[in-house]
C-alpha positions in Angstrom: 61.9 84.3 -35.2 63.5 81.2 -36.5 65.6 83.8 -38.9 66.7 85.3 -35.8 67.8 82.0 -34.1 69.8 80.7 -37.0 71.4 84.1 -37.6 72.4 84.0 -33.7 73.5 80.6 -33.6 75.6 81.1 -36.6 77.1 84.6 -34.9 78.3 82.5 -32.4 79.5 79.5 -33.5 81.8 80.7 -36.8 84.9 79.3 -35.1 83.4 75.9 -34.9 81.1 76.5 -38.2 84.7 76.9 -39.9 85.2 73.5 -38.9 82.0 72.0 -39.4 80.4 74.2 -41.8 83.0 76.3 -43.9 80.2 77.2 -46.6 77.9 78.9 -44.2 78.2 83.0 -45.0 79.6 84.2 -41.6 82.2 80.5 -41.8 83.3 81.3 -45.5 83.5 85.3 -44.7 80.8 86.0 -47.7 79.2 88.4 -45.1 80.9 90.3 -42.1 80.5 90.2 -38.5 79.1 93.1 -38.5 76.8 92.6 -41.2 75.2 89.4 -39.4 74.7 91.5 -36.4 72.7 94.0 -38.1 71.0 91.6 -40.1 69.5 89.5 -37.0 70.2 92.4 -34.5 72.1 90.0 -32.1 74.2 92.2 -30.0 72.9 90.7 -27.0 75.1 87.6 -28.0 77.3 89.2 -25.6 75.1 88.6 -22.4 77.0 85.2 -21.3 73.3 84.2 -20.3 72.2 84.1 -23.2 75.3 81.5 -24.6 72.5 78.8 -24.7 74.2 76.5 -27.1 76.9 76.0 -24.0 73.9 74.0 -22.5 72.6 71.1 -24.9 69.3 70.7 -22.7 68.9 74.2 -23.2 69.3 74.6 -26.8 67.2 71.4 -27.5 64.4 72.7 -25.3 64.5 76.3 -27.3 64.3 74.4 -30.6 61.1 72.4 -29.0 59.6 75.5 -28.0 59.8 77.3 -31.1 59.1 73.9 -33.6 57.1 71.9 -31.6 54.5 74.5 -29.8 55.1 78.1 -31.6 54.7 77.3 -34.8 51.5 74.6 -34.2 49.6 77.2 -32.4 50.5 80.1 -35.2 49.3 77.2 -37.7 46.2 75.1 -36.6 43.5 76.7 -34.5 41.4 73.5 -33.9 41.7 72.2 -30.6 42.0 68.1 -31.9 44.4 69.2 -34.8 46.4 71.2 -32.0 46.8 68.6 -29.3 48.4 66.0 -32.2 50.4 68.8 -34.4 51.8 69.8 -31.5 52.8 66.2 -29.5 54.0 65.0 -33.4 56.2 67.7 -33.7 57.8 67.6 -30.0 59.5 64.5 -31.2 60.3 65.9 -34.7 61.9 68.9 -32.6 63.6 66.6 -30.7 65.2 64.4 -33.1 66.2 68.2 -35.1 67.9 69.1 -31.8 69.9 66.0 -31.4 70.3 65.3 -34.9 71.7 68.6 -35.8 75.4 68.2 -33.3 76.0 64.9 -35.5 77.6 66.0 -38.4 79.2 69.0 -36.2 80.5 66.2 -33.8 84.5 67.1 -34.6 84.1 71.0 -34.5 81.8 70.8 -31.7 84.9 68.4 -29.8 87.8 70.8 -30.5 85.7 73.4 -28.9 84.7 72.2 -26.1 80.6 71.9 -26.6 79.5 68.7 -24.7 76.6 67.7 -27.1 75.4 64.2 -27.1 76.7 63.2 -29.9 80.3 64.2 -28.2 78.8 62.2 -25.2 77.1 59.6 -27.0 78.4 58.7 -30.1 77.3 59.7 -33.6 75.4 56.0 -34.5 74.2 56.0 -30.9 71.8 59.1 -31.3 71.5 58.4 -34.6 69.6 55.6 -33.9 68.0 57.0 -31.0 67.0 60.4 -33.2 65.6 57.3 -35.7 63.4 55.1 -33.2 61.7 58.9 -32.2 60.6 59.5 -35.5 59.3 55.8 -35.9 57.5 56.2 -32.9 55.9 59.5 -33.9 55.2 58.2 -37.2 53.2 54.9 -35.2 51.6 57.6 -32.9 50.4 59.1 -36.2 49.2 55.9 -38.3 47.2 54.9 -35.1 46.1 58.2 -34.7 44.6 58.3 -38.4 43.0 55.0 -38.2 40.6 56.2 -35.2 39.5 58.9 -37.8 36.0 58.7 -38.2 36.5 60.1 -42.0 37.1 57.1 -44.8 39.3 59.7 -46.9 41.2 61.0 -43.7 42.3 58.2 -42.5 43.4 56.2 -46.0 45.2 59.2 -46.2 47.0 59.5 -42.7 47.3 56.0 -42.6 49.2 55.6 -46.0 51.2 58.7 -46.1 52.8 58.1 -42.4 53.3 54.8 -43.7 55.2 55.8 -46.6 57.5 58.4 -44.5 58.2 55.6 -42.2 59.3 53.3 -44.7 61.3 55.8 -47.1 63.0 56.7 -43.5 63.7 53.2 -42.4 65.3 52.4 -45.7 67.3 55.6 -46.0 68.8 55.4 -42.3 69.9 51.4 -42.8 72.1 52.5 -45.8 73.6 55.5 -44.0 77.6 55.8 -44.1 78.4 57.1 -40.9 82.1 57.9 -42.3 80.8 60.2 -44.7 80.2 63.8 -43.4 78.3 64.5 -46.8 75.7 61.5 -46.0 75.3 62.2 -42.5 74.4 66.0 -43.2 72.5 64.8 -46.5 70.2 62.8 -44.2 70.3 65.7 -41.6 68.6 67.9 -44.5 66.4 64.8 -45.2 64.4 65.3 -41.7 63.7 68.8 -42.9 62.3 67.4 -45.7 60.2 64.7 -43.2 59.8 68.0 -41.0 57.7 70.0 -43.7 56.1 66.9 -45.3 53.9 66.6 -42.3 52.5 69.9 -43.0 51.0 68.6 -46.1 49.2 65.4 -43.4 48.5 67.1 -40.6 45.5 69.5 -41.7 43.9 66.3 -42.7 43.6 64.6 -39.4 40.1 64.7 -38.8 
């Protein structure tokens, strides 16, 4: 499924991608058209009610759906390891929905996409998309300290901890004029993103 997504976002965004991303496969013309729409079957591109990236309430509320409630439900089947996999990652999902238009904020301009980094400002939802994940990451260290496990909750406790702090310290020395930092740090939440999935089978 999330193979499909990417494939279909990137089907129909190569103009901009050439722009933002000229490295991507469909961008750099490594693979054809028509080769990405048999790979991710994606003809119904077409359907203009399915051009969901036009809509940036839409798009984010797809990449919540998948991310934050998909995924948790495929993973965890215990009903207290549920409830907090999936409320963590709704603000993880979040912060990858609005994060993702920053370093695209030029392409996505030229073209028309109303984003809210277009409408906001790259540093403004940059710091917004930071204060989410701080407040997940408090959600999570109080969270862990309620555990009625010794080892669960040194564990919880110190590892959100740590996140939080290696994120704080990252995001003050960011160099919003540098594309290459801005998308480093994008790829950095990924790293946050699957990091968690090392913590949160040990929230007892």
């Amino acid at each position: 499924m999330n193979i499909y997504i990417v494939g279909l976002n990137q089907l129909s965004d190569i103009d901009i991608d050439k722009v933002n991303k000229p490295y991507l496969p469909l961008a750099s013309g490594e693979y054809s058209v028509g080769t990405g729409i048999m790979i991710v079957t994606s003809f119904l591109i077409m359907v203009p009610l399915l051009r969901w990236k036009r809509s940036a309430v839409v798009a984010a509320m797809c990449i919540l759906a998948v991310r934050a409630v998909i995924v948790q439900i495929a993973f965890f089947l215990h009903m207290q390891v549920l409830i907090f996999a999936t409320a963590f990652m709704s603000f993880f999902s979040v912060v990858i929905a609005l994060f993702k238009d920053i370093p695209d904020i030029d392409g996505d301009r030229i073209f028309g996409i109303r984003s809210f980094t277009v409408r906001l400002g790259q540093k403004r939802v940059f710091w917004i998309c930071i204060l989410l994940l701080q407040m997940a990451y408090a959600v999570s260290i109080l969270v862990g300290s309620m555990s009625s496990y010794l080892w669960s909750k040194v564990i919880t406790v110190s590892g959100h901890a740590v996140l939080a702090s290696i994120l704080w310290a990252r995001a003050k020395s960011i160099d919003f004029r540098s594309k290459a930092a801005i998308t480093s740090f994008y790829m950095f939440i990924w790293k946050l993103f699957y990091a968690e999935y090392l913590l949160i089978p040990l929230v007892r």
